[in-house]
C-alpha positions as CSV (number, residue, x, y, z in Angstrom):
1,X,14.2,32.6,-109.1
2,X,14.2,29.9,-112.0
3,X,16.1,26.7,-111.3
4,X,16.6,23.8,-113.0
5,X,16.4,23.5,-116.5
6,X,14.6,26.3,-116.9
7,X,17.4,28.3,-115.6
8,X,19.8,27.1,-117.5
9,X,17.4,28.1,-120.8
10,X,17.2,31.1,-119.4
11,X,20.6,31.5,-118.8
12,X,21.5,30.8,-122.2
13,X,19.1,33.0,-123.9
14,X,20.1,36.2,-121.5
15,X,23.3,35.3,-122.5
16,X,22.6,35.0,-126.3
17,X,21.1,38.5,-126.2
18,X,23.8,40.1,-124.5
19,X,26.9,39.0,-126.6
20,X,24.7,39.6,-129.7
21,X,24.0,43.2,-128.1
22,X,27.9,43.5,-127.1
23,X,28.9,42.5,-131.0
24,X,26.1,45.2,-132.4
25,X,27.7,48.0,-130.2
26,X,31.2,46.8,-130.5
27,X,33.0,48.7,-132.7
28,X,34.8,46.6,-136.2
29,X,34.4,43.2,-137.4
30,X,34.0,40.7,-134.9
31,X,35.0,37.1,-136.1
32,X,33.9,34.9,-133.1
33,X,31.7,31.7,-133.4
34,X,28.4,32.5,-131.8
35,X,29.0,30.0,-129.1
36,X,31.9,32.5,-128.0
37,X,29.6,35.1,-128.0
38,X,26.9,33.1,-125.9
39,X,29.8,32.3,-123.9
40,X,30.8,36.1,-123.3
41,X,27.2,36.7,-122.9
42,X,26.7,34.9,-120.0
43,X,29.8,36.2,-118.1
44,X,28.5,39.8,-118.9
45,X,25.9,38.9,-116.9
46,X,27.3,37.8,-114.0
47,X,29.8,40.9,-113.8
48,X,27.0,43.3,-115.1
49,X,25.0,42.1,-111.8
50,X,28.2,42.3,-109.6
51,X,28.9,45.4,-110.8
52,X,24.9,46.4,-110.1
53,X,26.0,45.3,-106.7
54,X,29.1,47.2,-105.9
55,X,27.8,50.3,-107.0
56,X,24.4,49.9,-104.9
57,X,21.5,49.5,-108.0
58,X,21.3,46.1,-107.8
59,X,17.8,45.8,-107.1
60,X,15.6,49.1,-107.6
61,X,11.8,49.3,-108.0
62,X,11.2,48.5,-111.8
63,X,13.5,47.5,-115.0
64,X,16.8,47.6,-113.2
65,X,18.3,49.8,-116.1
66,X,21.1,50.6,-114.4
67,X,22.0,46.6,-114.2
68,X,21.2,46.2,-117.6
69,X,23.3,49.1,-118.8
70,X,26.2,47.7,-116.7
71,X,25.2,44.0,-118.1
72,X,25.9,45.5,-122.0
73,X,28.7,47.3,-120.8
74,X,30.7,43.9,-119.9
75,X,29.4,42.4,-123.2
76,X,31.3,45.0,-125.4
77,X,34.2,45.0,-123.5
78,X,34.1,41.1,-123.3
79,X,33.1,40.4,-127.2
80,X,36.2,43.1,-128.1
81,X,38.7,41.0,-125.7
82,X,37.1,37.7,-126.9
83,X,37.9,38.9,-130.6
84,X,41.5,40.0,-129.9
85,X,42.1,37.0,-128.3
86,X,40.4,34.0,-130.9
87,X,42.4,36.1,-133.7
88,X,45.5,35.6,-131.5
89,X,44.8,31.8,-131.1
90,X,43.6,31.3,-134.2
91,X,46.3,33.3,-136.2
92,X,43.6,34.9,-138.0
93,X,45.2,38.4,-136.1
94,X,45.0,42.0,-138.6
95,X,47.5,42.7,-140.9
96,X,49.1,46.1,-141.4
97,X,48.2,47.4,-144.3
98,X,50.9,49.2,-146.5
């Protein structure tokens, strides 16, 4: 297991991937600073690997694709909530077209 400050890299960069993975998959126009999506990222990690957990595939003999598919899971969900909420707290929500 990486520590330090090579953990945090690490961390960061997973994190990176995933939100910009979430975004790509995610359906419509998300407008979120890409720290947001580091941030959400991150936390899809963490849930993607309690999830893993829960459901028994946490660890399995090779690429733990089952993890990783929960991992990108959380990241859409979490860059779609993400969106919904910056538009709400930015004002910047959708406007009905007419």
């Amino acid at each position: 297991m990486l520590g330090g400050l090579w953990g945090i890299i690490t961390t960061i960069v997973v994190g990176l991937i995933l939100g910009v993975i979430g975004r790509m998959l995610a359906s419509g126009d998300q407008k979120i600073p890409m720290w947001l999506t580091i941030l959400v990222g991150i936390i899809a990690a963490f849930i993607g690997n309690w999830l893993a957990g829960v459901f028994g595939v946490r660890d399995t003999p090779g690429i733990d694709w089952i993890r990783h598919a929960f991992q990108v899971g959380a990241a859409v969900v979490g860059v779609i909530a993400a969106a919904a909420i910056y538009a709400k707290v930015k004002g910047g929500g959708h406007r009905a077209v007419t």
